[in-house]
N, C-alpha and C positions, 0 to 999 in steps of 0.2 A: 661368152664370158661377160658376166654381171662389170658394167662399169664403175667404180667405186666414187663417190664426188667429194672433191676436196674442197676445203676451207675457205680457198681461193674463187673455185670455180662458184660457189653458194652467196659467197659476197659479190663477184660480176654477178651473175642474174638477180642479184639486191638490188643493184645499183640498175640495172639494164632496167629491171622494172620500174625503178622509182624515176627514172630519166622519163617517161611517157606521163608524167602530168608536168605542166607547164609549170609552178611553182616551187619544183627541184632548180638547186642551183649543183653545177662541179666542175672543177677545174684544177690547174696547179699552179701552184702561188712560182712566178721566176726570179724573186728575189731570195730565195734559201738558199744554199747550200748542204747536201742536193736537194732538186725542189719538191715540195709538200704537196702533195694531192689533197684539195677538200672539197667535200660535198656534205650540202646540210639542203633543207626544204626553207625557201623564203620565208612561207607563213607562218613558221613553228619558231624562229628564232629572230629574238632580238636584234636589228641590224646596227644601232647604235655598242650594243656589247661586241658586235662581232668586228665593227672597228678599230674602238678604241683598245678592246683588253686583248685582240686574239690577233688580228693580222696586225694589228700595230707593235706587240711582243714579238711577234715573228721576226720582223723587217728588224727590230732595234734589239731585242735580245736573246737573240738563239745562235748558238756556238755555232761559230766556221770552222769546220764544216761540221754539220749536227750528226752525230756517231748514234742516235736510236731515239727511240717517242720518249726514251727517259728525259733527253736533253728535252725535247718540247714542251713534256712534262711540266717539269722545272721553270721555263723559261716562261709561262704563262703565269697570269696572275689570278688565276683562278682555281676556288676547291671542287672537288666533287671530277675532275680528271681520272678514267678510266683506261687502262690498257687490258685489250682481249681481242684471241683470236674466236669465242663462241658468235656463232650466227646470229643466234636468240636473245643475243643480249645486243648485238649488234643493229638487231633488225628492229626490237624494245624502243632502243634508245635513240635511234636515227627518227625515230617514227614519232619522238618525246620531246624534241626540241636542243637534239646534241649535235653537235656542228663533228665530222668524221674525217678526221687527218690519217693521213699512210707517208709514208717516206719511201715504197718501193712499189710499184703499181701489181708488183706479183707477191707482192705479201699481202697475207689475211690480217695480220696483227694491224690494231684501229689506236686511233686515241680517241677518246670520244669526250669530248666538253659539253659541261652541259650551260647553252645559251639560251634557254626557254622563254619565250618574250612573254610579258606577263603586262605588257600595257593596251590598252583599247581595250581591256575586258570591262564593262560596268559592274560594280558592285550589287546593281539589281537589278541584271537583264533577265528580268521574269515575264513569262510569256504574259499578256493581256487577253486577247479575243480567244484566247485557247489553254485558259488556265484547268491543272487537272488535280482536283484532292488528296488522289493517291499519287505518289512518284514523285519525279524532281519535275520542277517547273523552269528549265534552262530552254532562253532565247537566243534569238540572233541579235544584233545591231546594229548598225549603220555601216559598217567596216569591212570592206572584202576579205583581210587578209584574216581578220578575229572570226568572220564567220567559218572559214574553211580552216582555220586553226581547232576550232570547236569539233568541227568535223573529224576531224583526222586524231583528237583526244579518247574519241569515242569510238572508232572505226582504226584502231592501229593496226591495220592491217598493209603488205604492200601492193594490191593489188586498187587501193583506193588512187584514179585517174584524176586527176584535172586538167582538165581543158580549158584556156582561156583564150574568148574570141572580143573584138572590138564592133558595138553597134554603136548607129548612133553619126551622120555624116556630118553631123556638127559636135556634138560633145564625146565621141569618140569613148564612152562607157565603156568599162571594164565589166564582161559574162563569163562567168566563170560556168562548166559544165561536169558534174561530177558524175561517177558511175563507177563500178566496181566490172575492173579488164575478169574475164572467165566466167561472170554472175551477168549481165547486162549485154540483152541480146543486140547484138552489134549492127540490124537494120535499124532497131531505135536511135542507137546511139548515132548514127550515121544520118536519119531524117533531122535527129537536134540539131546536130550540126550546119550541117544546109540549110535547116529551115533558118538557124541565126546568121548565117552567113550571105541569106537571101535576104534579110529584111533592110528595105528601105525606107529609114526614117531620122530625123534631125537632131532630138534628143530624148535620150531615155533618164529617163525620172525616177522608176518602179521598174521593180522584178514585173509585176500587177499588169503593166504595160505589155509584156513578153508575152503574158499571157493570151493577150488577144493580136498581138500580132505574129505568134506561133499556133494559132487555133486552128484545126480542120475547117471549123463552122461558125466564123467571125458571128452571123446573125441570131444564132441560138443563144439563149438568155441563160442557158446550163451551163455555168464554167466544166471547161474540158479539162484542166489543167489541175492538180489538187495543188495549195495555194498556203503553206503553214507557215509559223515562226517559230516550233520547236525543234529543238535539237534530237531526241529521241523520236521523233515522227520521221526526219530524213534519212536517219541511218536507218530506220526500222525498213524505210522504202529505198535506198541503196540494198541493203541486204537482200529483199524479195527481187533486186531487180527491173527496179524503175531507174530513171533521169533524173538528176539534179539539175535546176540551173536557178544562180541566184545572179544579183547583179552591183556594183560597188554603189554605195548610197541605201541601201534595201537591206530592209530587216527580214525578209522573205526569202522563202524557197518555192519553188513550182516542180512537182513532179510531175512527170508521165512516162509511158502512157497511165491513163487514171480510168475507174470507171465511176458508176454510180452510188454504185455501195460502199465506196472509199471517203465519201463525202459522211457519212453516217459511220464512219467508223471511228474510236477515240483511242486514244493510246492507255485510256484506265482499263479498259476492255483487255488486254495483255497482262495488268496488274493485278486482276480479281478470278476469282472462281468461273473456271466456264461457264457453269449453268447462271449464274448474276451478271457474267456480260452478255450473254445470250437474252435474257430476258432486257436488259437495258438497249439493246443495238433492237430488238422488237416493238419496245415502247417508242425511240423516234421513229422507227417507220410508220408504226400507227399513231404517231404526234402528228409528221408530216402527214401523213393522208388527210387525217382530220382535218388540218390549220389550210389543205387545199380545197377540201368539198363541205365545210358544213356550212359555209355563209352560203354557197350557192345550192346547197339542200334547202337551207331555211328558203329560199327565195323561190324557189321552185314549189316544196310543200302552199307557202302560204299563199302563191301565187294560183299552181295549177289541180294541186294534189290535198285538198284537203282529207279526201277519204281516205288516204291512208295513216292518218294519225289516230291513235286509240282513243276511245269517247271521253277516257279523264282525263288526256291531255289537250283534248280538243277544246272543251271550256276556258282553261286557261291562256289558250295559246287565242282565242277570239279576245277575251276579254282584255288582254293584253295590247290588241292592235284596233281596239273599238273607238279609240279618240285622236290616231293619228290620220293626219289627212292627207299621207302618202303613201304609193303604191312601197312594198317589197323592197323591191330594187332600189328604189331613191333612200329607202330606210337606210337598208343595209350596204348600199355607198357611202352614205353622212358617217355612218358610223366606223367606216371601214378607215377610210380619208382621215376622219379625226387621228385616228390611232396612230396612223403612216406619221400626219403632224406633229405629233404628238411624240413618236419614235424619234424623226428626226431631229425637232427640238432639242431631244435629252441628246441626241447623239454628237450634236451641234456645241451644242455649251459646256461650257467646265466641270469635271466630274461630280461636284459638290452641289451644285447648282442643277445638272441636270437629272439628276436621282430625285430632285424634290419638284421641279416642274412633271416628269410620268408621273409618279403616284401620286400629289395634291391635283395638279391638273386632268387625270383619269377619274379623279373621286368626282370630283368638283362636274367636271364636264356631262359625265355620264348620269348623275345624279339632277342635273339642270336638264337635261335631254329626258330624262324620264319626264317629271313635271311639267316640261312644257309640253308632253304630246307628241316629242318627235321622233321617240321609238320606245320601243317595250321593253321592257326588263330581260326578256328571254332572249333578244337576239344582245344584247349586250352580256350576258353570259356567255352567247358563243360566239360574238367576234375576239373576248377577251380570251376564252379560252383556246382560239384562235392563235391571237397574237403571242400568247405562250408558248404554243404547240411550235409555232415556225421557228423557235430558236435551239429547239431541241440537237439539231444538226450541231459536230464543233467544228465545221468551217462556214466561217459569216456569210461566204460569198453563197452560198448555198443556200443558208436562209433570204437573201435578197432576191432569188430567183421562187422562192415559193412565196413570198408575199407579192411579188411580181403575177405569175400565172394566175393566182385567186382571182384578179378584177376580170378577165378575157372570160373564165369559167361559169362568174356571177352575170357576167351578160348572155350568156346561152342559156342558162338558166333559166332568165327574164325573157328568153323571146320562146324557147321551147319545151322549157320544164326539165323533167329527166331527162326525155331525150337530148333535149340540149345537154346535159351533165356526158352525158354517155359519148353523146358525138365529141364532144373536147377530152374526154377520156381517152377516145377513141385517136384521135388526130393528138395526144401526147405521148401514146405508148408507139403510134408509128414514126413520130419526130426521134424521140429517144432510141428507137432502133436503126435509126439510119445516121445517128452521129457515130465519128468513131475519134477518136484520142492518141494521135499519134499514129495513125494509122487502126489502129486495135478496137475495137468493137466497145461503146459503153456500156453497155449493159450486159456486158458480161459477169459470173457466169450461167445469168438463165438465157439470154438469148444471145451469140448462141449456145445451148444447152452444154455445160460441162459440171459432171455431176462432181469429179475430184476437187473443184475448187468452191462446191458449198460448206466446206467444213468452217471457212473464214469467210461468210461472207453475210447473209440475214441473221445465221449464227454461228455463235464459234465453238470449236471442238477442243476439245484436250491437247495442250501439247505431246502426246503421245500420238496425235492424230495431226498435227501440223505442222510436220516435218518437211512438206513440199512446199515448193513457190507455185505462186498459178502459172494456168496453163495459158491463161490469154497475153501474158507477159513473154513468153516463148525462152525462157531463160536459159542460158547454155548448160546450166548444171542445176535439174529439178529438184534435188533434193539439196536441204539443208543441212540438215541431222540425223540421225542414223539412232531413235529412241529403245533405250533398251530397258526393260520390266526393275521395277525398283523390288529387293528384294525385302521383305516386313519381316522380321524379327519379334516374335513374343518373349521378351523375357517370363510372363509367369508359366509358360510352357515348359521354358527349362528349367526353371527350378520344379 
């Protein structure tokens, strides 16, 4: 016989679930008459309103003894007071920032206030190093409880967990770990935990910090970790499957596990036509490649390989380096270094100020370096085109690791030529396959080989086609959505 579930029993397993993140609060107030059962979520509700206007009316004006939610109703001083026994308006509103009183622990009927805290939000928490043309541009901020508040606006679901651990043997930081119970596979969630419960250190500053003292591979210059400040990137990666963990002070999140192709992935990619994000997520990889081998091509060509250059580009590219009186290598370090100073400068200074030191200082420098002889026109075409290509990535940290690699690659370059290019090629595709991210493989899914999750990954498919979570993630429940044929309609057909 089919068991029928009542109203009651739907609200306990509400509440059963919503108990397993740390930031549920419930109990029963023992000053009513009989006493009041509430439970609301810390982060979603005002704690100043829930003082003065709600358990303070309780305690001073609610009728001895309170005959139904009508009298609590009333006795409050607040509008926007609901009574329902529905689930779904239950589970809405709890999840919205309404604080949820009951007078009989086996009654389904709620009162549900709404106490929505609406303070620590900024007016312009707009994301910076990850800003997107298309869509909303909503960030984190300094605040633990606004940023998991944000979270849970956008992810109303009850299945969204928090976890909060204390790091930090001196400052005692508040880490909060989020993941979604039934979607996020539980050896992950279970190494986060240990890994933050194992680390010993004094004070945490940064989410940024977690990152490397949560790493598989502290020495690899690859952040393991994907590292954002949007809102719509985290829940996009709770959704598929991944870890949250942000930390109180930090305007960041850190996912994992993460791979390599997540670093090149942007969230306008989701907003546009598959085939135009597919063509864009192609261009940074061939940005990246380029901004990693052309300055150690030029150095190798000019060094070891002149016969491979075409006889009309050959003239050009001699006459060009016929009045500098140093080798390749020392060229194309001067002018690599300039840029790096040059980068940090701007990055260093006031936004105002540092926009007009790159480009006046870039014109100026580059144009002084030709004239005096101390490199050629052509390789300042491609270390610029270079310094371009590396920021094509939209996480920063990512481009700091391929401006990074370039100088190791331009020195094999300079003692071996191609083969030097090939040997560091060589020795980066085997470093990259022996990291892993939480356990989980980065370079997946071409190595190892999983053909189901190329549809999101060099490029992207149709949402008709991306209805799964990947496989390297191991999610307890692979599909997402269940896509079903849109049916097209001709009106001039029927007429």
């Amino acid at each position: 016989m089919t068991e029928i579930k009542t109203h009651t029993d739907a609200l306990g397993e509400l509440l059963a679930a919503a108990r397993r993140s740390s930031d549920f609060a419930s109990g029963t107030l023992p000053y009513t008459d009989p006493p009041v059962a509430i439970a609301y979520f810390k982060t979603l509700v005002d704690d100043e309103l829930l003082r003065e206007h709600l358990l303070e009316a309780l305690q001073t004006r609610l009728p001895v003894p309170c005959r139904g939610l009508e009298d609590i109703a009333r006795a409050l001083p607040i509008d926007g007071i609901e009574l329902t026994d529905d689930i779904d308006v239950i589970q809405y509103k709890l999840f919205k920032g309404h604080v949820l009183l009951r007078l009989d622990g086996r009654d389904s009927r709620c009162a549900l206030v709404p106490l929505e805290s609406r303070r620590g939000i900024r007016q312009s928490n707009i994301t910076e190093s990850e800003f997107s043309v298309v869509g909303t541009n909503v960030g984190f901020i300094e605040d633990l409880e606004t940023n998991i508040r944000l979270i849970r606006n956008q992810l109303n679901v009850p299945n969204l967990v928090v976890k909060e651990v204390s790091v930090g043997s001196v400052s005692r930081s508040r880490v909060a770990v989020l993941y979604l119970d039934g979607v996020a596979n539980e050896d992950h969630v279970a190494h986060m935990l240990h890994r933050l419960n194992a680390v010993d250190f004094d004070v945490l500053f940064d989410t940024s910090q977690l990152d490397q003292l949560l790493s598989d591979d502290s020495r690899s210059p690859f952040p393991l970790f994907t590292t954002t400040e949007r809102r719509d990137r985290v829940a996009f990666a709770l959704l598929m499957g991944q870890v949250a963990v942000t930390s109180e002070g930090s305007a960041y999140f850190m996912l994992g596990p993460s791979t390599l192709f997540d670093f090149f992935l942007s969230t306008e990619d989701y907003l546009l036509p598959w085939t135009l994000a597919s063509f864009f997520r192609i261009i940074r990889v061939l940005g990246v490649v380029y901004s990693v081998f052309a300055s150690a091509l030029y150095v190798a060509i000019a060094t070891f390989h002149y016969e491979v250059v075409p006889t009309d580009l050959l003239g050009p590219l001699v006459n060009s380096r016929i009045n500098i009186p140093f080798p390749p290598v020392m060229e194309v370090l001067f002018l690599e270094i300039t840029v790096e100073l040059l980068r940090e400068a701007g990055a260093r200074l006031p936004k105002r100020i540092g926009q007009t030191i790159g480009v006046v200082g870039g014109v100026i420098l580059g144009q002084a370096a030709v004239e005096a002889a101390l490199t050629s026109n052509i390789l300042i075409i491609i270390v610029s085109l270079s310094a371009l290509a590396s920021f094509v990535t939209p996480i920063y940290k990512m481009s700091n690791t391929i401006r990074f690699i370039r100088f190791p690659i331009i020195l094999l370059a300079a003692v071996w030529g191609g083969l030097g290019i090939l040997m560091g090629c060589g020795f980066l595709l085997v470093h990259l396959t022996r990291l892993r991210s939480l356990g989980s493989p980065y370079t997946a899914p071409f190595y190892p080989l999983r053909f189901k999750d190329w549809n999101d990954s060099l490029m992207r498919a149709s949402y008709q086609r991306l209805n799964g979570r990947a496989g390297y993630l191991r999610p307890q429940h692979p599909i997402r959505y269940k896509p079903k044929p849109v049916k097209r309609e001709n009106r001039l057909d029927k007429e």
